[in-house]
C-alpha positions as CSV (number, residue, x, y, z in Angstrom):
1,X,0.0,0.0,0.0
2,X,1.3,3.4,-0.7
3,X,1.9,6.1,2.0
4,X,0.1,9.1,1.2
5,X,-1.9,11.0,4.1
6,X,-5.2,9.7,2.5
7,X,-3.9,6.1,2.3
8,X,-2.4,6.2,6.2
9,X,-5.5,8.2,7.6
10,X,-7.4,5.2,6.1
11,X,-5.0,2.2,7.3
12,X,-4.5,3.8,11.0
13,X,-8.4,4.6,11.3
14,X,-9.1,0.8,10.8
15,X,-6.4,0.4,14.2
16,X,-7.2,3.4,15.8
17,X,-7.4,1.7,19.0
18,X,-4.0,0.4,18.8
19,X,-3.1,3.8,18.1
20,X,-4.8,4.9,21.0
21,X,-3.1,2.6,23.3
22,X,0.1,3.2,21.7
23,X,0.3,6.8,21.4
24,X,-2.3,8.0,24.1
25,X,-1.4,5.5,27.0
26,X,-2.8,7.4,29.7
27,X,-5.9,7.5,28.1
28,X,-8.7,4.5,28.3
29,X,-11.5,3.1,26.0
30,X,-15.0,4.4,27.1
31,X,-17.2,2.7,24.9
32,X,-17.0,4.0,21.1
33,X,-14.2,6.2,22.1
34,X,-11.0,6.6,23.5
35,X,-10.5,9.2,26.4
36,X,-7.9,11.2,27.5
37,X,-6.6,14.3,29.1
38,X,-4.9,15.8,25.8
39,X,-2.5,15.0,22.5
40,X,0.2,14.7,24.7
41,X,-1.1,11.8,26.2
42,X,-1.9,13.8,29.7
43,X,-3.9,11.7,32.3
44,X,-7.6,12.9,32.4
45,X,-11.3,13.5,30.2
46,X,-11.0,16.8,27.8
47,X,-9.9,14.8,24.4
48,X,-12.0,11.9,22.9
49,X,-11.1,10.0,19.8
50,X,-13.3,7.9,17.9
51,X,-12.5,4.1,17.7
52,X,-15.3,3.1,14.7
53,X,-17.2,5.1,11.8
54,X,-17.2,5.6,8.3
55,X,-13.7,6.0,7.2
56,X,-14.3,9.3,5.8
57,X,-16.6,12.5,7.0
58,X,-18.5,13.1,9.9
59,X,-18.0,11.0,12.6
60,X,-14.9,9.3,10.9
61,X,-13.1,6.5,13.0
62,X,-10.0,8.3,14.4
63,X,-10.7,11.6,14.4
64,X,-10.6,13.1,17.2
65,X,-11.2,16.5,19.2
66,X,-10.2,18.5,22.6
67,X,-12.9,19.8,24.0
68,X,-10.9,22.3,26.6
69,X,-9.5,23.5,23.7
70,X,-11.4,22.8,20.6
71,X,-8.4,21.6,18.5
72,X,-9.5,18.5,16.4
73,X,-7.6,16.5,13.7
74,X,-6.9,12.7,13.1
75,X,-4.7,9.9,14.0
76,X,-1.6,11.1,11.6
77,X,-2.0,14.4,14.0
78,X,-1.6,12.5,17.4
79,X,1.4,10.0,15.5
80,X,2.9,13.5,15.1
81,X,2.7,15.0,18.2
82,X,3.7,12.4,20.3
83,X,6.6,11.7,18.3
84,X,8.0,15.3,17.8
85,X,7.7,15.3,14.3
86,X,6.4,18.1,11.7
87,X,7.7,17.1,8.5
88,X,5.4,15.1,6.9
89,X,7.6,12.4,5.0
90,X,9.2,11.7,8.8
91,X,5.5,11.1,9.9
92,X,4.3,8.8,7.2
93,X,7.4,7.2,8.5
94,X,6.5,6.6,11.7
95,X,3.3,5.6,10.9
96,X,4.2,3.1,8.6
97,X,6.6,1.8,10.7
98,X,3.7,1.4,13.7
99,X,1.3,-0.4,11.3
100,X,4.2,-3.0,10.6
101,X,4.7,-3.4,14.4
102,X,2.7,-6.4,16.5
103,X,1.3,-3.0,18.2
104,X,-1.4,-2.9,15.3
105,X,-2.7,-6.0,15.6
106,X,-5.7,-5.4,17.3
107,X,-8.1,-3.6,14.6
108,X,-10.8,-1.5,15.9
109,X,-14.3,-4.1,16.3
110,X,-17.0,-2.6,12.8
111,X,-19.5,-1.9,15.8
112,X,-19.2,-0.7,19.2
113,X,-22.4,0.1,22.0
114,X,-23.0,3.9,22.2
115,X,-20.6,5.9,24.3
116,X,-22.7,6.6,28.2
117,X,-19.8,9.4,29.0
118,X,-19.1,11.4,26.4
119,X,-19.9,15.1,25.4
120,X,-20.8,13.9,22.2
121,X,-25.1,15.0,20.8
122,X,-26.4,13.4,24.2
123,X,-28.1,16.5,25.3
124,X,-31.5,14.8,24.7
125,X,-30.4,12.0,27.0
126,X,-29.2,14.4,29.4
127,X,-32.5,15.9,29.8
128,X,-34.5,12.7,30.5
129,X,-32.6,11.7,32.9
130,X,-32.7,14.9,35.1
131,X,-36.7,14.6,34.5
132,X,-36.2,10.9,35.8
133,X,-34.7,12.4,39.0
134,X,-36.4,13.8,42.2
135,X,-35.7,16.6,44.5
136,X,-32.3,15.9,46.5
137,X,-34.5,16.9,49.7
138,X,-34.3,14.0,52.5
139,X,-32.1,11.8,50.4
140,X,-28.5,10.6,50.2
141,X,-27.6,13.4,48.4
142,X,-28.5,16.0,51.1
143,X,-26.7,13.8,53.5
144,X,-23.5,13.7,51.1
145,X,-23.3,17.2,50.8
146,X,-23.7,17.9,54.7
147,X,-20.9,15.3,55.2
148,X,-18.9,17.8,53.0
149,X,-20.0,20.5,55.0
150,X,-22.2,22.3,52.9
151,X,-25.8,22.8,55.1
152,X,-27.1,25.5,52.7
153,X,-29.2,24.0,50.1
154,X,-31.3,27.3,48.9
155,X,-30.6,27.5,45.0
156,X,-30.0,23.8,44.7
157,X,-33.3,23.1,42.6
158,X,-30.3,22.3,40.1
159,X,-29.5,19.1,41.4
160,X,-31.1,15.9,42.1
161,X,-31.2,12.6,43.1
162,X,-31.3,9.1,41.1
163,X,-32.1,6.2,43.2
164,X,-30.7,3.5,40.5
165,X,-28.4,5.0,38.3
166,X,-26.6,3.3,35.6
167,X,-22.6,3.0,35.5
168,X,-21.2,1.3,32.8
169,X,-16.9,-0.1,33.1
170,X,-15.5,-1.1,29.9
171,X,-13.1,-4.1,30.8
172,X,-11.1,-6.5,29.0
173,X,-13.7,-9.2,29.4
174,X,-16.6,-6.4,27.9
175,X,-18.9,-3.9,29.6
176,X,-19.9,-4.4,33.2
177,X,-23.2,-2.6,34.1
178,X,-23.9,-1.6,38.2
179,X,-26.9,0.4,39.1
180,X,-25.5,2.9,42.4
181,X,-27.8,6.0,43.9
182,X,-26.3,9.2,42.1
183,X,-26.2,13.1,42.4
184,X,-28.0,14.6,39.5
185,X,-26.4,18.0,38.1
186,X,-27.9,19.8,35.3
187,X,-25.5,21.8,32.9
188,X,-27.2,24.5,31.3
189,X,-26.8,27.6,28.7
190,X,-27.2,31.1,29.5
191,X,-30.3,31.0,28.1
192,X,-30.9,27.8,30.9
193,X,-31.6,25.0,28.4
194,X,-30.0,21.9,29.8
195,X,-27.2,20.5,27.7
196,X,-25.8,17.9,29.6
197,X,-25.9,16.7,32.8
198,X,-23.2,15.7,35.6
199,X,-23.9,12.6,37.5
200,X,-21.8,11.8,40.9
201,X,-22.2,8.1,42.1
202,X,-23.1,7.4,45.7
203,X,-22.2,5.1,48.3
204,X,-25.2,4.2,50.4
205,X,-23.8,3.1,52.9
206,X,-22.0,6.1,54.2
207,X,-21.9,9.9,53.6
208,X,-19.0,9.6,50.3
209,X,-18.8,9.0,46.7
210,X,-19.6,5.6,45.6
211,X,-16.3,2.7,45.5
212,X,-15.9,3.2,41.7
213,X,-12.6,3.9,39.1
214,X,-14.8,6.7,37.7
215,X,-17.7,7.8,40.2
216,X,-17.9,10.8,38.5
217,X,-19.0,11.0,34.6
218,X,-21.0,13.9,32.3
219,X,-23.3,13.4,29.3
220,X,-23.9,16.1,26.8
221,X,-22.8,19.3,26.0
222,X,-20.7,21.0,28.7
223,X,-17.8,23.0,26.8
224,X,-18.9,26.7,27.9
225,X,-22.3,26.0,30.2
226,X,-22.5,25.1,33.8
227,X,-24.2,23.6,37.3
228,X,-26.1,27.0,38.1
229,X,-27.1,28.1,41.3
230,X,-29.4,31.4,41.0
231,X,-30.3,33.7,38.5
232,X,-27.4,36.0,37.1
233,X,-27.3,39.4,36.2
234,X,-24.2,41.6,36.1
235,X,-22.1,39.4,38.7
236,X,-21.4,36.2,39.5
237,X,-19.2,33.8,40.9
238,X,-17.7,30.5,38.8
239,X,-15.6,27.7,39.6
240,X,-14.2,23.6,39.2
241,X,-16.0,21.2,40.6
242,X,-20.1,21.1,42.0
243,X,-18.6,20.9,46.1
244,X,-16.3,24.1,45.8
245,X,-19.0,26.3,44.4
246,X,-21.8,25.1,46.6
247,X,-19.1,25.7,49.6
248,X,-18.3,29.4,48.4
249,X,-22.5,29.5,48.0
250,X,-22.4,28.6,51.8
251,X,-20.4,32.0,52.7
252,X,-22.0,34.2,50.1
253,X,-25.6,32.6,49.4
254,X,-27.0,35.6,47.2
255,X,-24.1,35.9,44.9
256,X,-25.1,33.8,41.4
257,X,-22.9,31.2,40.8
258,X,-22.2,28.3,38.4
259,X,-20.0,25.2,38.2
260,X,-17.8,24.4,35.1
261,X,-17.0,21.1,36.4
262,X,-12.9,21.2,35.4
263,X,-10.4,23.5,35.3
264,X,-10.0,23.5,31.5
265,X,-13.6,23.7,31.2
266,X,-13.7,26.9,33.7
267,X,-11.1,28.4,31.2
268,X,-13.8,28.3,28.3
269,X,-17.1,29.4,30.4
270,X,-19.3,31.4,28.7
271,X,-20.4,34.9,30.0
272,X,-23.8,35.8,30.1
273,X,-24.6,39.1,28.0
274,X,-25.3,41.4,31.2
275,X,-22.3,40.0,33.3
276,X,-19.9,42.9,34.2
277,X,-18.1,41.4,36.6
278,X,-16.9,37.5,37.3
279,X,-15.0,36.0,40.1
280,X,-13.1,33.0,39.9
281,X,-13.3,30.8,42.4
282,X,-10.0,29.3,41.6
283,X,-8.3,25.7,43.1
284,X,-5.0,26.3,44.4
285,X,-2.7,24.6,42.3
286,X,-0.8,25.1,38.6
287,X,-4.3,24.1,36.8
288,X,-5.9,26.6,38.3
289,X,-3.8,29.7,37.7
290,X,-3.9,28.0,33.9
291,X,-7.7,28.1,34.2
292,X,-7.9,32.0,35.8
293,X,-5.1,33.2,33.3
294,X,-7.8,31.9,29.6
295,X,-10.7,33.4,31.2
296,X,-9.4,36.6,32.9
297,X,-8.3,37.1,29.2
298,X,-11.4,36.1,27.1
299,X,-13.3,38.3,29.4
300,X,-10.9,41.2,29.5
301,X,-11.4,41.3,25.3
302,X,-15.3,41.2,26.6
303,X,-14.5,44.3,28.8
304,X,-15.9,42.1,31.8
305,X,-13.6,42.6,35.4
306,X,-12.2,39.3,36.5
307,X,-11.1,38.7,40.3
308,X,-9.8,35.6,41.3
309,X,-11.2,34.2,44.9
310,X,-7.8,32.1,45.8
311,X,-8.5,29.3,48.6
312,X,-6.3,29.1,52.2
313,X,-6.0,25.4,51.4
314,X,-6.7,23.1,47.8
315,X,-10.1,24.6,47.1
316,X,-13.0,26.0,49.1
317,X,-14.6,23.0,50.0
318,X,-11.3,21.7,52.0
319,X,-11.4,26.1,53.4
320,X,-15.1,25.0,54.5
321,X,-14.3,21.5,55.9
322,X,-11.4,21.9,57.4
323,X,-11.1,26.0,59.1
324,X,-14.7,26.6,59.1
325,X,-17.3,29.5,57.4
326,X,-16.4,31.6,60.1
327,X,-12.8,31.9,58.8
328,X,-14.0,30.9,55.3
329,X,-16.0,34.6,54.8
330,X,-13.2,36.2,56.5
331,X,-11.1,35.4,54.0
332,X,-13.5,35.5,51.1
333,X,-14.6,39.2,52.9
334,X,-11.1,40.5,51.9
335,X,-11.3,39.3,48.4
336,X,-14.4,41.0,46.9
337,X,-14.8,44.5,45.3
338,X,-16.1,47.3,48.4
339,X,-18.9,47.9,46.2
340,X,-20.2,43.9,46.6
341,X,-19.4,43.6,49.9
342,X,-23.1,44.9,51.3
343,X,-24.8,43.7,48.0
344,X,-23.5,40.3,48.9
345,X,-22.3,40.0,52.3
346,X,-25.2,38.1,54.2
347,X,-25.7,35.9,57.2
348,X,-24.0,32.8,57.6
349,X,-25.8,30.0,55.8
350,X,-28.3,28.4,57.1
351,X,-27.7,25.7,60.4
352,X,-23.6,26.9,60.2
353,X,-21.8,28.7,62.8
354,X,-19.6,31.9,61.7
């Protein structure tokens, strides 16, 4: 066979999970895909190739995309990144060379079950399983989120609770399928259509997240939306993960606020038209000065003010947990503008000392 880009897009596509495992070892297979944390092969969710599909057009087998980013290209584009290579003849070369190696052995299976995890077109799926949930009131969810230390639920009508929730493990031996009680997020637009939704597993035997490789997963559309608690206007609050903005919604519970659920998705949020102002409830470490550098620049070219809220410890839920809300708004007190401080300064949160 020759080597042209057309002929090796082809040949790899037909392996592209022997690529994957190759080239993207940190990654994992989730179904029709193959996930992982970036091109160069960086442990975590934001890039997804696909393993199966035409060979050619939408939905082609090994293309792939980044969705903290939204770079996109195909197999050929991975070969060359991991291997340090830009000329194309050296790439072909290494291509070829992996297609010839035992490596490539394992061609990618003509069909593969639907993806359950991936921010692929599963908003629709996403919003029947949020109607399928119920109000988090008197259930396991209410009693993991006080065992995090968050006691105010006002705003909360966001998330719910799924007594049965499906979790599906690829493994070597196929798909294994375990039904676990779950937190229900929903991830909407500004315009507060859901998209997606975020689902946390649940142990129910204890106040914690359920014994799982992956307890936590997302379906839908998430690049840019959020987990919203109350209505915005011309400031708000935005963070990680569901826990840290419910704990900073604990010491300032009138101040709109939303969850991007990672840091490279915090780095792409989307501002609502009226916003004006936007603080960043940052987590202390090198992602999270990555994540407040994008956006404090995206929405300094949208003439918006962005102020980082930097934690004592990791993030605010550990500030909440572990030195209190007393010491918590203290520190959060210093942090706003003086012009929010008696817009948005309120009583401690309900059933908490500070």
């Amino acid at each position: 066979m020759g080597n042209s880009a057309h002929d090796l897009a082809r040949r790899l596509a037909r392996n592209a999970e022997a690529v994957c495992r190759h080239y993207l070892s940190n990654g994992r297979r989730s179904g029709r895909y193959w996930v992982v944390g970036d091109i160069m092969n960086t442990t975590g969710h934001s890039m997804y190739v696909r393993l199966f599909g035409p060979e050619f057009g939408k939905g082609a087998a090994g293309k792939w995309t980044d969705a903290a980013t939204a770079e996109h290209g195909d197999l050929l584009d991975i070969i060359a990144k991991r291997s340090g290579l830009s000329h194309f003849p050296d790439i072909a070369a290494e291509a070829s060379r992996f297609l010839g190696s035992p490596a490539a052995d394992t061609p990618t299976p003509p069909t593969q079950p639907p993806s359950p995890n991936l921010p692929a077109d599963h908003s629709q799926s996403a919003r029947r399983l949020f109607a399928m949930s119920q109000p988090i009131s008197s259930t396991i969810v209410e009693t993991y989120l006080r065992h995090r230390g968050i006691t105010d639920l006002r705003w909360t009508e966001s998330l719910r609770f799924h007594p049965n929730c499906y979790h599906r493990t690829e493994t070597d031996a196929g798909t294994r399928t375990e039904a676990w009680p779950a937190m229900i997020a929903a991830v909407t637009d500004n315009r507060g259509t859901i998209t997606g939704v975020h689902r946390t597993w649940l142990d129910p035997s204890w106040q914690g997240k359920a014994p799982l490789e992956t307890p936590r997963r997302a379906i839908g559309d998430l690049l840019g939306h959020g987990v919203r608690f109350g209505i915005t206007h011309d400031v708000m609050a935005v963070g990680e993960g569901i826990e840290t903005i419910l704990s900073l919604h604990c010491a300032l519970p009138h101040m709109p606020m939303a969850a991007a659920l990672s840091a490279s998705h915090l780095s792409a949020f989307l501002f609502p038209e009226s916003l004006r102002r936007i603080y960043v409830a940052r987590d202390n470490d090198p992602a999270g000065d990555k994540a407040f550098a994008a956006l404090a620049e995206r929405a300094s070219a949208a003439r918006i003010e962005a102020i980082a809220l930097m934690p004592t410890l990791r993030d605010f839920n550990d500030d909440l947990r572990r030195l209190g809300l007393a010491e918590l708004r203290a520190a959060l007190r210093v942090q706003l503008v003086p012009e929010d401080v008696p817009r948005f300064w309120n009583p401690p949160a309900i059933g908490s000392r500070g």
